[in-house]
C-alpha positions as CSV (number, residue, x, y, z in Angstrom):
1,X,84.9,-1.6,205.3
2,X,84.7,-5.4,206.3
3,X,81.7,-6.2,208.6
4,X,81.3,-9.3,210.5
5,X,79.0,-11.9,209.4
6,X,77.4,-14.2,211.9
7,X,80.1,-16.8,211.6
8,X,82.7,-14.2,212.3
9,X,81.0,-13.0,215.5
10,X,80.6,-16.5,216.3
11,X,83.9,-17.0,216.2
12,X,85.4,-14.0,218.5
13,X,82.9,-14.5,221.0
14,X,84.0,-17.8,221.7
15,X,87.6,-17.3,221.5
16,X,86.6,-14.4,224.3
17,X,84.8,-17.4,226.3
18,X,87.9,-19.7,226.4
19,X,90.3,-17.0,227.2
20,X,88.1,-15.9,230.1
21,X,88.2,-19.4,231.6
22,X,92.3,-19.6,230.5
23,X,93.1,-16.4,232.7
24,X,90.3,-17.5,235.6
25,X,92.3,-21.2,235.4
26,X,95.8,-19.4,235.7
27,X,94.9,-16.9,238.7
28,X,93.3,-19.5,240.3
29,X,97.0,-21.2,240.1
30,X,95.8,-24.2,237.9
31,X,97.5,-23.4,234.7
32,X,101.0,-23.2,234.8
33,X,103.0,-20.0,233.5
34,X,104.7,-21.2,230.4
35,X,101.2,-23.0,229.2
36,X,100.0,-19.7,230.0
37,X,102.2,-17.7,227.8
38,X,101.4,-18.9,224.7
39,X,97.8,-19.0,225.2
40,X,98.2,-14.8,226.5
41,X,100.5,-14.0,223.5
42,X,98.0,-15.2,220.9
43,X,95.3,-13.1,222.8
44,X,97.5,-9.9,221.8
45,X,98.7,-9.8,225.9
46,X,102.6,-9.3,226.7
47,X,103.9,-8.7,229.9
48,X,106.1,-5.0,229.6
49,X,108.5,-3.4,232.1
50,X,105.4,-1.8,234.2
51,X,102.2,-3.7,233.7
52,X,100.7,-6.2,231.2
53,X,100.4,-4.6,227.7
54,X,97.1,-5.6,225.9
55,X,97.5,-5.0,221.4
56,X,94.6,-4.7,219.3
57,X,94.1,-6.1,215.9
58,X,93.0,-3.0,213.8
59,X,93.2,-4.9,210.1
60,X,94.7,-3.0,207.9
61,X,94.7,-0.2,209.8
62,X,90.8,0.8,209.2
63,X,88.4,0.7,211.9
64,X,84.8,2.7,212.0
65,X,83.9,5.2,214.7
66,X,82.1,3.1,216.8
67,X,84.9,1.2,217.1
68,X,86.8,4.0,218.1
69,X,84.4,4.9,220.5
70,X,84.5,1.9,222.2
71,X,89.0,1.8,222.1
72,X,88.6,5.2,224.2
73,X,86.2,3.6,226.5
74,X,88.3,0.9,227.1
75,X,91.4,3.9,227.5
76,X,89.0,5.4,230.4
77,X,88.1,2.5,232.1
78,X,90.4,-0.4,231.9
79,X,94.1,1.9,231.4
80,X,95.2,5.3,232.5
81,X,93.0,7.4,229.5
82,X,94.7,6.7,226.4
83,X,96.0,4.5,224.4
84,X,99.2,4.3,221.8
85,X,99.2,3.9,217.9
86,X,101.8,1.4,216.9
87,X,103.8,1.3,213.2
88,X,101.6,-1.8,212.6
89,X,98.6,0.2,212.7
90,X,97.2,-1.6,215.6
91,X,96.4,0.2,218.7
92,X,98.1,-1.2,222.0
93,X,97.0,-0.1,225.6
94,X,99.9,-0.1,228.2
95,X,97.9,-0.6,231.7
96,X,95.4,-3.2,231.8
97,X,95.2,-5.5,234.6
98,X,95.3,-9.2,234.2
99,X,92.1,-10.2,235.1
100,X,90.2,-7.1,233.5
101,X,91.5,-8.6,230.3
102,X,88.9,-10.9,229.3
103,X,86.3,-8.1,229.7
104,X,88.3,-5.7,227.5
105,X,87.9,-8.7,224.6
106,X,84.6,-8.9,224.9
107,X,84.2,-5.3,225.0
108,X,85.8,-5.5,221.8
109,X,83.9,-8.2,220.3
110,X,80.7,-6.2,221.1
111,X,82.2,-3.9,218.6
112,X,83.5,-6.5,215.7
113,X,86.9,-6.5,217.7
114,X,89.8,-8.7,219.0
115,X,93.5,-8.6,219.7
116,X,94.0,-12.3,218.2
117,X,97.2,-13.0,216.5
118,X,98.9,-9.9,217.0
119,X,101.5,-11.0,219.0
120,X,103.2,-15.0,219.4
121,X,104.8,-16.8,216.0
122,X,101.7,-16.7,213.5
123,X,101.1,-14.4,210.8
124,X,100.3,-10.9,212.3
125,X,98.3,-8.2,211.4
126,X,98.3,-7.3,207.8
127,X,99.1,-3.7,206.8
128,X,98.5,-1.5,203.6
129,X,99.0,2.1,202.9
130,X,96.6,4.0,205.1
131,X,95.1,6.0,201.7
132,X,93.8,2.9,200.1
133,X,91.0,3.0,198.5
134,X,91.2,6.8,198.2
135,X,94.4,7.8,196.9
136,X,94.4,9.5,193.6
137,X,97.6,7.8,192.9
138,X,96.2,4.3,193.3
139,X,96.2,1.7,190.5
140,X,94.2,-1.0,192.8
141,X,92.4,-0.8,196.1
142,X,94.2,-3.4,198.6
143,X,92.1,-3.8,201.1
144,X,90.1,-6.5,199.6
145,X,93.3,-8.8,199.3
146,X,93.8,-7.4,202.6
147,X,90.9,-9.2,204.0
148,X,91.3,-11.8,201.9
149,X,94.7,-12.7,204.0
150,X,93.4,-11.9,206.7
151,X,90.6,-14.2,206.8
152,X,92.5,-16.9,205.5
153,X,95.3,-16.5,207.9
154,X,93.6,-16.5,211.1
155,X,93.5,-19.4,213.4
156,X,94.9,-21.1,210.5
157,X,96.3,-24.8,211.8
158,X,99.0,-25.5,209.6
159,X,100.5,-21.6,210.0
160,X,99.7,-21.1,214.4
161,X,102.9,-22.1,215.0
162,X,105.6,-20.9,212.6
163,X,109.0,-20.5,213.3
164,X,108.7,-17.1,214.3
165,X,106.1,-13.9,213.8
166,X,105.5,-13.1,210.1
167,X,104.1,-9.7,208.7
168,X,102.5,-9.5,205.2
169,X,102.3,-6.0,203.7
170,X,100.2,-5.0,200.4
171,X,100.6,-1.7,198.8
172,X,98.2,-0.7,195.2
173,X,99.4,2.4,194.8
174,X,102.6,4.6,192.8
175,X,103.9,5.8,195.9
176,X,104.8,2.8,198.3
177,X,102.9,3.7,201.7
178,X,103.3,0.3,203.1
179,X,106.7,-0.8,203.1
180,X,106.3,-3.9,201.4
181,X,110.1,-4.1,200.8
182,X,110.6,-4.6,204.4
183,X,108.2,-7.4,205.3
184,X,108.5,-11.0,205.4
185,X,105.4,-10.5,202.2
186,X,105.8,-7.8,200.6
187,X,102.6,-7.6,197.9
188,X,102.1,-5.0,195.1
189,X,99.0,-5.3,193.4
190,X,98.4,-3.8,190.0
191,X,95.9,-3.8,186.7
192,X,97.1,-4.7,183.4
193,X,96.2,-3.1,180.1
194,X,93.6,-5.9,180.0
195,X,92.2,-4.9,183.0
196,X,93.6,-7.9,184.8
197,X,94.6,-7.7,188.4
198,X,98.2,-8.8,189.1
199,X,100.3,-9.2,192.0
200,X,104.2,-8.6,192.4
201,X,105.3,-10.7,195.1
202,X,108.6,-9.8,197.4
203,X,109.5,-12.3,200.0
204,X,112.1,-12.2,203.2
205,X,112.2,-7.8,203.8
206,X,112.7,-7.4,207.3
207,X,114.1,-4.9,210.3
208,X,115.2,-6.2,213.6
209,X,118.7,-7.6,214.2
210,X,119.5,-8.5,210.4
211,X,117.8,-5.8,208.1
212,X,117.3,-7.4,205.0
213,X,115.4,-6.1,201.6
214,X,112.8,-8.1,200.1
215,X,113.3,-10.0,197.2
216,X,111.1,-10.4,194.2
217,X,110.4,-14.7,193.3
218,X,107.1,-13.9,191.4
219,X,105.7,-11.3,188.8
220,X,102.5,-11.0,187.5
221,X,100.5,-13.5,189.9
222,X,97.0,-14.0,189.0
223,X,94.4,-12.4,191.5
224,X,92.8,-16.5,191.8
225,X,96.0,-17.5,193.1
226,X,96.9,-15.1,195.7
227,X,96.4,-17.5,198.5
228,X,97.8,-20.6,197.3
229,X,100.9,-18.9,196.2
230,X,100.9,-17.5,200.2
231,X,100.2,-20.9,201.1
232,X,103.0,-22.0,199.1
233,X,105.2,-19.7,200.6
234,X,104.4,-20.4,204.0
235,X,104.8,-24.2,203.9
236,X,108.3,-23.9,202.7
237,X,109.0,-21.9,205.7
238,X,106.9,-23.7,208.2
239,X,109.2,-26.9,206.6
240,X,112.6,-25.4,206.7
241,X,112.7,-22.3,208.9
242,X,114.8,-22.4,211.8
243,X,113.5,-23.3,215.5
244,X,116.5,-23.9,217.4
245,X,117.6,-19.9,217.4
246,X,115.1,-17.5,217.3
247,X,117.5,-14.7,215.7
248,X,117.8,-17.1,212.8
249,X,113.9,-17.9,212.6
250,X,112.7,-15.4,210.6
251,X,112.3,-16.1,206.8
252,X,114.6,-13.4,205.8
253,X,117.3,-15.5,207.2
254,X,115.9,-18.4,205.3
255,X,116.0,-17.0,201.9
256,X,119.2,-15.9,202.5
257,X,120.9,-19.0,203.1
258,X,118.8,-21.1,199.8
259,X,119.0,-17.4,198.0
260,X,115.9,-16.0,196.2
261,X,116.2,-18.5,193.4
262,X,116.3,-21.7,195.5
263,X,113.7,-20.3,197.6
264,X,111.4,-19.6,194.8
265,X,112.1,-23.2,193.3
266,X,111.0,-24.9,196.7
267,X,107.7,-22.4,196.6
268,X,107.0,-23.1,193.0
269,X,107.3,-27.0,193.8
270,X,104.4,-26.3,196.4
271,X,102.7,-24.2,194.5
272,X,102.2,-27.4,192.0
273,X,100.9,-29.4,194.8
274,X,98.2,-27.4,195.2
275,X,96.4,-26.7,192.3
276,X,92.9,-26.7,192.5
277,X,92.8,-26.4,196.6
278,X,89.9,-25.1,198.2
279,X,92.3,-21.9,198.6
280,X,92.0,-21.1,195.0
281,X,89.9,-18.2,194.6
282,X,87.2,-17.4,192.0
283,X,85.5,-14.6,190.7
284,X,82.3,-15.4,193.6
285,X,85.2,-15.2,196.4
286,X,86.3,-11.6,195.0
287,X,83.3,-11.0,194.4
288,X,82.0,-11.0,198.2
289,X,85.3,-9.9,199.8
290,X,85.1,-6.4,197.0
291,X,81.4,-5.8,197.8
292,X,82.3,-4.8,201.6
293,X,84.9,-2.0,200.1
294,X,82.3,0.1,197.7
295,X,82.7,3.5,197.5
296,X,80.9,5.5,199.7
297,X,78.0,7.7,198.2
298,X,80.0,10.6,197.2
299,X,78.7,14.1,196.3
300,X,79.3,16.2,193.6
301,X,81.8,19.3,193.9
302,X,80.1,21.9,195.4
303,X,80.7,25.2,193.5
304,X,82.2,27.2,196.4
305,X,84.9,25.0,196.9
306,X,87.2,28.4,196.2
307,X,86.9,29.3,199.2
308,X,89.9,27.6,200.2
309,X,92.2,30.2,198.7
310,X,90.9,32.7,200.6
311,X,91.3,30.8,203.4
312,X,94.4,29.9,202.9
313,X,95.3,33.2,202.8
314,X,93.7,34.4,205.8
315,X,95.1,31.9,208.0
316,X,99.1,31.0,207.2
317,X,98.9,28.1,210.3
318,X,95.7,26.6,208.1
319,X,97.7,26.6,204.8
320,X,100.8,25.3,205.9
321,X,98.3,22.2,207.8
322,X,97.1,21.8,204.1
323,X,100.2,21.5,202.6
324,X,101.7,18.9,205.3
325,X,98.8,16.8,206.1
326,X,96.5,17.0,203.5
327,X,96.4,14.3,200.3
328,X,94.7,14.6,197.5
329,X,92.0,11.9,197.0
330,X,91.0,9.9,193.8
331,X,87.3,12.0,193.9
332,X,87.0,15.1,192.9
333,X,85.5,17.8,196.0
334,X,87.2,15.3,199.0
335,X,90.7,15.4,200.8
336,X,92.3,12.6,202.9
337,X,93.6,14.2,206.0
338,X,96.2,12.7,208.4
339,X,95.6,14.2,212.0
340,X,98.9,14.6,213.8
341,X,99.8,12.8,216.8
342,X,103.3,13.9,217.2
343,X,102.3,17.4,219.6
344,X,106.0,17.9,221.5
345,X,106.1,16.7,225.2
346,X,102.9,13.7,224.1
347,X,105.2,10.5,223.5
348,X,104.6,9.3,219.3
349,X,101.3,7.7,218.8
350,X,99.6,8.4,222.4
351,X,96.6,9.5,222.3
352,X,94.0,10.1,224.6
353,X,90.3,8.8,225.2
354,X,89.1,12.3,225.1
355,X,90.9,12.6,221.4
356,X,89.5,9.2,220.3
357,X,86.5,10.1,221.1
358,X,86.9,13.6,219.0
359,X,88.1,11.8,215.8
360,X,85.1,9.7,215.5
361,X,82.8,12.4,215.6
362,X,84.8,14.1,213.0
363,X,84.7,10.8,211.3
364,X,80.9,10.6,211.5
365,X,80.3,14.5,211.0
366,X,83.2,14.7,208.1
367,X,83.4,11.9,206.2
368,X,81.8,8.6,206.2
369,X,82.6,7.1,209.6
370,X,86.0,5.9,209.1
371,X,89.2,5.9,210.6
372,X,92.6,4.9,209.5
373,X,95.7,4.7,211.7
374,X,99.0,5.2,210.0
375,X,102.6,3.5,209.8
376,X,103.9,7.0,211.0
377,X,101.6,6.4,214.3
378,X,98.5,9.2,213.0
379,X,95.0,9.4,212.8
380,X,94.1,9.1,209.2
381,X,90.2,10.8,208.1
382,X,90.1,9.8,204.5
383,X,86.4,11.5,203.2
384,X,86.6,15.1,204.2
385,X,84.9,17.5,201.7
386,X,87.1,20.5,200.9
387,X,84.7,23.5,201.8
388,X,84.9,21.7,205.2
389,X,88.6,21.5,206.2
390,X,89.1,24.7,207.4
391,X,86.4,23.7,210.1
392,X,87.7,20.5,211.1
393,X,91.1,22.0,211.0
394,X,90.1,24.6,213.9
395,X,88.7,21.5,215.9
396,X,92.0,19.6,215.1
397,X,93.8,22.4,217.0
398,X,91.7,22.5,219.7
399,X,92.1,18.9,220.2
400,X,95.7,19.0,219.8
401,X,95.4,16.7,216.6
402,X,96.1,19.6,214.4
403,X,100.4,20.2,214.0
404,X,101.2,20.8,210.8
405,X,103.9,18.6,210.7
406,X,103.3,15.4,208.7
407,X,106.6,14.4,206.8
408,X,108.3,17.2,209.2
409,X,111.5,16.2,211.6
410,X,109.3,15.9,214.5
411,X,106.1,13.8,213.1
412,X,108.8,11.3,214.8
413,X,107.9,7.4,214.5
414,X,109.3,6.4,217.9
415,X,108.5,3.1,219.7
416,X,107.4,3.1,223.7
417,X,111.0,1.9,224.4
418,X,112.6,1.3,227.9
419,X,109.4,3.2,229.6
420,X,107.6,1.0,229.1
421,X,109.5,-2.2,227.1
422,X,111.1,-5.1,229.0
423,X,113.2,-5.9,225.8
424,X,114.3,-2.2,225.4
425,X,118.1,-1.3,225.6
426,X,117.0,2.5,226.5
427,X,114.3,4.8,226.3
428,X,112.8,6.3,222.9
429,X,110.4,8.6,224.2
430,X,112.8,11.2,226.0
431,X,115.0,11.1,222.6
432,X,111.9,12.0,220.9
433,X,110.7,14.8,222.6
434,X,114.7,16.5,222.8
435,X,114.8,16.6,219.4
436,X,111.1,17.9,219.1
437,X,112.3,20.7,221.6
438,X,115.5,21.1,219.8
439,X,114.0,22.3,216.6
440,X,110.6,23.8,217.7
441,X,112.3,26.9,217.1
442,X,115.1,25.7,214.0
443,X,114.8,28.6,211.5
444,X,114.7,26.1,208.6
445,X,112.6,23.7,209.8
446,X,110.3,24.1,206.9
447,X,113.1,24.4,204.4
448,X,114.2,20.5,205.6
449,X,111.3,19.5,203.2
450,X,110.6,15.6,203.8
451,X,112.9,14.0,206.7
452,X,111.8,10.7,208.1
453,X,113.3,10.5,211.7
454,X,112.7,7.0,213.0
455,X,113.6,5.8,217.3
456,X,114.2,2.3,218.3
457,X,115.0,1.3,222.3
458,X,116.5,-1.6,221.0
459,X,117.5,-4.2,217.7
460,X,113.7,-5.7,217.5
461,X,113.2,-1.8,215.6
462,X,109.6,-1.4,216.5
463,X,110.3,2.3,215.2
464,X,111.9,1.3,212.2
465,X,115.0,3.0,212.5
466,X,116.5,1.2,209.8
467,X,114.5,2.9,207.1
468,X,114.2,6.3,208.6
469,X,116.4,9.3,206.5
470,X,117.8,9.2,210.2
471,X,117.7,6.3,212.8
472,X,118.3,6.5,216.1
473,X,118.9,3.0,217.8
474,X,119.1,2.5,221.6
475,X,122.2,0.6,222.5
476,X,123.2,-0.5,226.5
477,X,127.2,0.2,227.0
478,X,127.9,-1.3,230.4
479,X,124.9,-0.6,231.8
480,X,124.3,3.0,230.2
481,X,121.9,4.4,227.9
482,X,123.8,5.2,224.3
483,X,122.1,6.1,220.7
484,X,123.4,4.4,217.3
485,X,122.9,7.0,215.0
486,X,122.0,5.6,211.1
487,X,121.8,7.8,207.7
488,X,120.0,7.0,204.4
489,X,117.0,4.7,205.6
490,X,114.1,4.7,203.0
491,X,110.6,2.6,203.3
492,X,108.9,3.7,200.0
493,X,109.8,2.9,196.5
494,X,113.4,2.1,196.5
495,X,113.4,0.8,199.7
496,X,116.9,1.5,201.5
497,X,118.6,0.7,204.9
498,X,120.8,3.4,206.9
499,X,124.1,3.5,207.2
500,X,125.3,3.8,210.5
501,X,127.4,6.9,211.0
502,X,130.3,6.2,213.5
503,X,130.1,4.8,217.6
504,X,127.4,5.6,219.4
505,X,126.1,9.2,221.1
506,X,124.8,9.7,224.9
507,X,121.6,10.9,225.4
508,X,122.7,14.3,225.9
509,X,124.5,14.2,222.5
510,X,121.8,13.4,220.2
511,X,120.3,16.4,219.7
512,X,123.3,18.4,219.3
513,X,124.5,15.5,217.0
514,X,121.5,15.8,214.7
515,X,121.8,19.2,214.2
516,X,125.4,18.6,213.3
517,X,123.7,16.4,210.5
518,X,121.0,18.7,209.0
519,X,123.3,21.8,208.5
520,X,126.0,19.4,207.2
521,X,122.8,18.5,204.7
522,X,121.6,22.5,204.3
523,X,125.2,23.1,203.4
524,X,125.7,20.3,201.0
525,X,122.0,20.1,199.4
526,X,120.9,21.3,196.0
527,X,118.1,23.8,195.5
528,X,115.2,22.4,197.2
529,X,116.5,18.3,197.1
530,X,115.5,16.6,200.0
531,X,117.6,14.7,202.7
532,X,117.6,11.6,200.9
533,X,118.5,12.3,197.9
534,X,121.2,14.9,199.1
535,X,122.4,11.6,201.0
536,X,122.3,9.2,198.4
537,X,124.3,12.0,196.1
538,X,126.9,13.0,198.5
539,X,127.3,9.8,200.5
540,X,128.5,9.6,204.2
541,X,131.8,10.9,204.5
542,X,130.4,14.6,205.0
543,X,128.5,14.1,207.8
544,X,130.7,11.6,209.7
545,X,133.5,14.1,209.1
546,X,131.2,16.7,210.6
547,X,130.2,14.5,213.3
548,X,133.2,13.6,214.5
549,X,135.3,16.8,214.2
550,X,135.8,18.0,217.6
551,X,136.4,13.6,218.9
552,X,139.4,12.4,220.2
């Protein structure tokens, strides 16, 4: 992974300085609070329902376990002993108080840290699948393009103040991980025959109030001209995005109204313009950024291996763990496994400092001393040996990291929501853990196969509702808490968005609602086909029908 050279460190310790003496200048009265916003957002702080709510940058979602050491130390001493996993692979704590914020940044920074750009109307944190670099379906390793953005991107003067937030997304591998059809950038790298590394680039995917599938302007973008072509892109939006409404500000809106071809023209244009800019990489620039993403000093299969079968057979909890959160990985003799944060009754994605600290021993003892954090709001470990799962399987379950339930109804992506959000229209996390209690016991559970169930509190869709199999979006009727209820949603290859069902459910509805939906889909489904495809075959009318049978 990336380290930080001296510049770098350089860098975040003095944005750490200026922010201390920014909140010092505020308490003291002397800063007013709208100068004070802007300076706060691009720090990672918002202001929530409860308490201020501090978001940390974790690029790409990969961090090392020092740095995850140091996340749970902050979870101890500076919130309420844990922190929460967000869908942009960022980690965000919930009750830091105002003035401790400037020591939890340099905190951070101690560790090769920050929380800069992850909130305000700049180009946020950039995500890839959490596998990359060791899924055996991957053509190219991301990360290094990843970095690439990343550094390029930050504190960048002519992007710091764009017409609103902007999320790039790169994905190298068969299976789409990352989304990238539902970002602002959506980037799919690739090697020709020739060994060439291309890029595919998609521009104006988004969630939020107008859901919108990316478009593809460019195929085949050379690897030297990755950032210009961003730049490109950016400069037409920075020129001709919207600033007097900020529901028509993202870019999605933009390429809407010039349409994908117009838009590309006015990129390509730019594009010209900058030729030969210092932004143009070469083989040097690669050179450095892939040196920092080696592979780690793998060893050779070790000849017992087999022991897993017999394992496997032994313990029915510890095969069906394998077969839900376990990957295979691109060397022979390792796994990639995703640790479950999703244990019924523990909102989505909270975890606590006692469980950070857990997972970067495992990181350190298992693999190589890394850590991923998922779209889906999980720990990701992706180096553990084979003959060694069964062991960190056991501690998993101690720890109450080990539910066997990745891809399952309940691994539920599920943002905080009213609890905890100011802009929330009603709380996610109750919804969540109903429907987690409604089927601990379902008896086909298992038989569902793949179901990606996805909770918003409102229309920003921080939980992604729109792409989930099902959605559930938190709507206010007169002052009451309802639940839009969406079918079809897909964030992988062939990206779709939900169809909403019918009006809206009460909170004491939805459960009974979505099992109304899955034994309409048990009924309907072919031999073993999944919920999607079952949807995508038989369309709505079944389960509104269904839904809707006993309404007035």
């Amino acid at each position: 992974m990336y380290r930080y050279d001296s510049f770098d460190q350089k860098f975040v310790d003095e944005r750490v300085v200026h922010y201390r003496a920014q909140t010092e200048r505020y308490l003291a009265g002397e800063l007013p609070e709208d100068e004070f916003l802007q300076l706060r957002l691009r720090n990672g702080l918002y202001i929530q329902r409860l308490a201020p709510m501090l978001r940390v940058a974790v690029p790409y979602g990969t961090l090392d376990s020092r740095q995850l050491r140091a996340l749970a130390y902050i979870a101890r001493h500076y919130d309420r002993g844990y922190g929460h996993l967000s869908t942009r692979q960022n980690v965000q704590f919930n009750w830091p108080e105002l003035a401790e914020v400037p020591d939890i940044l340099q905190d951070l920074a101690a560790v090769q840290m920050h929380a800069i750009q992850t909130s305000g109307s700049c180009i946020r944190n950039v995500t890839t699948d959490q596998f990359a670099g060791v899924a055996a379906d991957e053509s190219v390793d991301p990360r290094p393009y990843c970095e690439l953005i990343r550094q390029w991107s930050t504190s960048h003067p002519e992007f710091d103040w764009l017409p609103r937030k902007f999320k790039i997304a790169v994905t190298g591998a068969g299976v789409d991980r990352a989304a990238v059809d539902v970002h602002d950038i959506g980037l799919v790298v690739y090697r020709t025959d020739d060994g060439e590394i291309r890029f595919d680039v998609k521009v104006g995917g988004g969630l939020g109030r107008t859901p919108v599938i990316g478009k593809t302007i460019r195929q085949g973008l050379p690897a030297h001209h990755l950032l210009t072509y961003l730049e490109a892109i950016l400069r037409v939006y920075n020129r001709y995005g919207r600033r007097d409404n900020k529901y028509k500000a993202r870019i999605k809106i933009l390429v809407r109204a010039m349409t994908a071809d117009g838009f590309r023209d006015k990129v390509d244009t730019e594009w010209a313009n900058l030729e030969g800019s210092p932004s143009t990489l070469n083989d040097d620039d690669l050179a450095r950024i892939e040196a920092h993403f080696q592979p780690p000093a793998y060893k050779s299969p070790p000849a017992g291996a087999e022991i897993l079968g017999t394992q496997r057979l032994e313990e029915p909890a510890f095969d069906r763990w394998l077969k839900h959160n376990v990957a295979a990985h691109k060397h022979p003799g390792y796994a990639i496994v995703t640790l479950s944060t999703k244990l019924t009754g523990v909102p989505p994605g909270d975890v606590s400092d006692v469980q950070m600290d857990a997972v970067a021993g495992w990181a350190d003892q298992y693999g190589f001393g890394e850590i991923r954090i998922s779209h889906e709001q999980n720990f990701v470990l992706p180096d553990v040996r084979l003959e060694q799962l069964f062991e960190l399987w056991r501690k998993a379950e101690a720890a109450q990291l080990g539910a066997n339930n990745v891809g399952r109804i309940d691994d539920i992506i599920c943002c905080p929501g009213g609890d905890y959000c100011s802009l929330a229209n009603a709380k996610s996390i109750p919804i969540a853990e109903a429907i987690q209690r409604k089927f601990e016991s379902f008896d086909y559970q298992y038989d569902l196969g793949v179901l990606d169930l996805n909770i918003s509190g409102c229309m920003n869709a921080c939980g992604h509702h729109h792409v989930g199999h099902i959605g559930i979006l938190g709507v206010d009727k007169k002052g009451a808490e309802f639940y839009q209820i969406s079918l079809g949603g897909h964030a992988g290859n062939g990206a779709s968005l939900g169809q909403i069902i019918g009006p809206s459910f009460s909170r004491e509805d939805v459960p009974e609602t979505i099992e109304t939906i899955l034994r309409v889909f048990l009924d309907r489904r072919l031999e073993n086909e999944p919920f999607l495809d079952c949807f995508r075959r038989v369309g709505m009318d079944p389960f509104k029908e269904r839904v809707y049978a006993n309404s007035d």
